[in-house]
C-alpha positions in Angstrom: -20.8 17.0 -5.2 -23.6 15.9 -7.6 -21.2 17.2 -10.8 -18.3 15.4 -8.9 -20.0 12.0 -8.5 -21.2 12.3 -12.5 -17.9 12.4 -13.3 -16.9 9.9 -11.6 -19.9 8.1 -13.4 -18.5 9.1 -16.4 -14.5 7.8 -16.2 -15.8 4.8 -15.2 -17.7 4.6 -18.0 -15.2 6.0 -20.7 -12.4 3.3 -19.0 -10.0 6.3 -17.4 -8.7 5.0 -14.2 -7.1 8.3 -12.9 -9.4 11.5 -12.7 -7.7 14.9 -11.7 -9.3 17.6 -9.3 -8.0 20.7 -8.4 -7.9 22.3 -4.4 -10.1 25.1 -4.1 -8.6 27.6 -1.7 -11.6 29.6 -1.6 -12.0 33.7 -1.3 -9.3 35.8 0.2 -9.4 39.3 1.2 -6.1 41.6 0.4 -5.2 44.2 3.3 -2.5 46.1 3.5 -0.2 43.9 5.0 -1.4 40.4 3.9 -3.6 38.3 2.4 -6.7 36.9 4.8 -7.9 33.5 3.1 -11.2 32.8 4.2 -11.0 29.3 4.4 -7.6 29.5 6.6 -9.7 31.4 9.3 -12.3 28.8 9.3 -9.9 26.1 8.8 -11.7 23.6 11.2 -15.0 23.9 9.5 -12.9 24.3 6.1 -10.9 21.5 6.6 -14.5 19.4 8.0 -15.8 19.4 5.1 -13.3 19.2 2.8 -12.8 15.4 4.9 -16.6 14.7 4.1 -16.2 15.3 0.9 -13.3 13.7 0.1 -14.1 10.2 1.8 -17.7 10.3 0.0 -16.0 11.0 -3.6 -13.3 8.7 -2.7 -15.3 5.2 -1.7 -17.5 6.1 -5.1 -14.2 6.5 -6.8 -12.6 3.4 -5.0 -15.9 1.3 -6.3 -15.6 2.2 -9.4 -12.1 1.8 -9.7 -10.8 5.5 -10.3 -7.7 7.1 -8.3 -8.6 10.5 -7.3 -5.6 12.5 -7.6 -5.8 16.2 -6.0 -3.5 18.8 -8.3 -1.4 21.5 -7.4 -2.6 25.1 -9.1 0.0 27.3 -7.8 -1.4 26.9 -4.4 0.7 23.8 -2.2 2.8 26.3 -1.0 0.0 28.2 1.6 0.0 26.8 5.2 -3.3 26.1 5.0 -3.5 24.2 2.1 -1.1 22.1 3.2 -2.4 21.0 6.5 -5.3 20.2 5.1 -3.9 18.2 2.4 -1.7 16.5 5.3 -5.2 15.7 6.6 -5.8 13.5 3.8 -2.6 11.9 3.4 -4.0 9.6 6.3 -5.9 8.3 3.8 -4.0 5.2 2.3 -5.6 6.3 -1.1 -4.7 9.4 -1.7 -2.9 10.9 -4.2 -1.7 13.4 -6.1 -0.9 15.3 -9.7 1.7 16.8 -9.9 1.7 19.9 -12.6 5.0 20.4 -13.3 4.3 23.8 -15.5 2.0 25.6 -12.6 4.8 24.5 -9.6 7.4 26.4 -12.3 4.9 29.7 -12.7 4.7 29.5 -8.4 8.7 30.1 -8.6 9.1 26.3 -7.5 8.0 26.7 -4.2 5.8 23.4 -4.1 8.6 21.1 -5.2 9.4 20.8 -1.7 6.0 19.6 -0.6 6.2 16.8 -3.4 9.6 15.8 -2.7 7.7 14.7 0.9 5.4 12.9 -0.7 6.7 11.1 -3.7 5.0 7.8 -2.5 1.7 10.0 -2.9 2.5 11.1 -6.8 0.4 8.8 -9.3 0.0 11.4 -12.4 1.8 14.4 -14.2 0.9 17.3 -16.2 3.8 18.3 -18.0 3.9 21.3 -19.9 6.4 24.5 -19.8 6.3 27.9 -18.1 8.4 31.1 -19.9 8.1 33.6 -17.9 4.9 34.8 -18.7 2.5 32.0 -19.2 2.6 28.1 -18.7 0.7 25.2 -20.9 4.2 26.0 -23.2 5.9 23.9 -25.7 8.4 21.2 -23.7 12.0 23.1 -23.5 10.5 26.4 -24.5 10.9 27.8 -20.7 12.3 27.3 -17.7 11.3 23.6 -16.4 13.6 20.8 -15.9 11.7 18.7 -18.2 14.6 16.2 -18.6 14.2 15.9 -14.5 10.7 15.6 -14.2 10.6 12.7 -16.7 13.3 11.1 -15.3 11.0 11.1 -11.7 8.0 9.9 -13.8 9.7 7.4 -15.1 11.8 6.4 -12.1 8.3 6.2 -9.8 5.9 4.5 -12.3 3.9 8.2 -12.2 1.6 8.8 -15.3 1.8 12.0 -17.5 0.4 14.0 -19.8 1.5 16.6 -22.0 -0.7 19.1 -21.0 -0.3 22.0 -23.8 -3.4 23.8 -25.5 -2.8 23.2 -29.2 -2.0 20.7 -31.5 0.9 22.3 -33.0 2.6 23.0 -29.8 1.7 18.8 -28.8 3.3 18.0 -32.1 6.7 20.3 -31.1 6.7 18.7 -27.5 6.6 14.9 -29.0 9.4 15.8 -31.6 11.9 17.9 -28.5 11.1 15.0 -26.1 12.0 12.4 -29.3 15.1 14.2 -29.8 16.2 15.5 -26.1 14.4 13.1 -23.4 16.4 9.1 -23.5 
């Protein structure tokens, strides 16, 4: 919490108004017919203290004039996750990032949880997936990239071109140029 708050410090400071943080899910345990996650069978303490910490980042963030916007990392699509994060949609200010690239590397599966919550979606990260790895070139793999601008633009959402080096930045700019209108 103390690194969290510092941060918090920090965008204010620096002037960024939006400030990403990702959903731990925790420890699981692999047996031979499932995956336990630790958190889902504790999910009332779990989900406890996610709450406390979430309205305690959230009024710091609210005074300094940050959104906090939870993002997915492969992970909207487990039950658990999703309750919990239902828990804090009751929250007029929460919101969400939607990361276009890891949502592709889950096989699309948290689309649907977006598509429920458009009105929640402040930010972006867009960046490709080809099969193998994500944080691709834009239109080097396999999502919709045309689409997901289109929604960006369409609901006033933020992005970022989330890719790891400059020459792969420089080859998203010049496909989006030539390929996004």
């Amino acid at each position: 919490m103390d690194r969290c708050k510092e941060v918090l410090f920090w965008a204010n400071e620096a002037g960024i108004k939006i400030l990403n943080m990702h959903f731990n899910n925790g420890v699981y345990f692999t047996l031979p017919d499932c995956k336990v996650w630790i958190n889902e069978k504790f999910e009332m303490e779990f989900t406890e203290l996610l709450i406390d910490s979430y309205e305690e980042l959230n009024k710091l963030a609210n005074s300094l004039g940050v959104l906090l916007c939870i993002e997915n990392t492969g992970n909207f699509h487990i039950p658990f996750v999703q309750r919990s994060l239902d828990r804090l949609n009751l929250y007029d200010n929460f919101f969400l990032t939607w990361d276009v690239g890891h949502d592709a590397k889950a096989n699309f599966v948290e689309e649907p949880f977006f598509n429920k919550r458009i009105d929640r979606i402040r930010h972006m990260h867009l960046h490709d997936y080809n099969g193998k790895s994500d944080h691709q070139s834009l239109y080097s793999g396999i999502v919709p990239i045309n689409s997901r601008l289109t929604f960006a633009r369409e609901h006033n959402v933020s992005v970022v071109i989330e890719v790891k080096t400059r020459k792969a930045l420089e080859e998203s700019i010049i496909q989006i140029r030539e390929r996004f209108q």
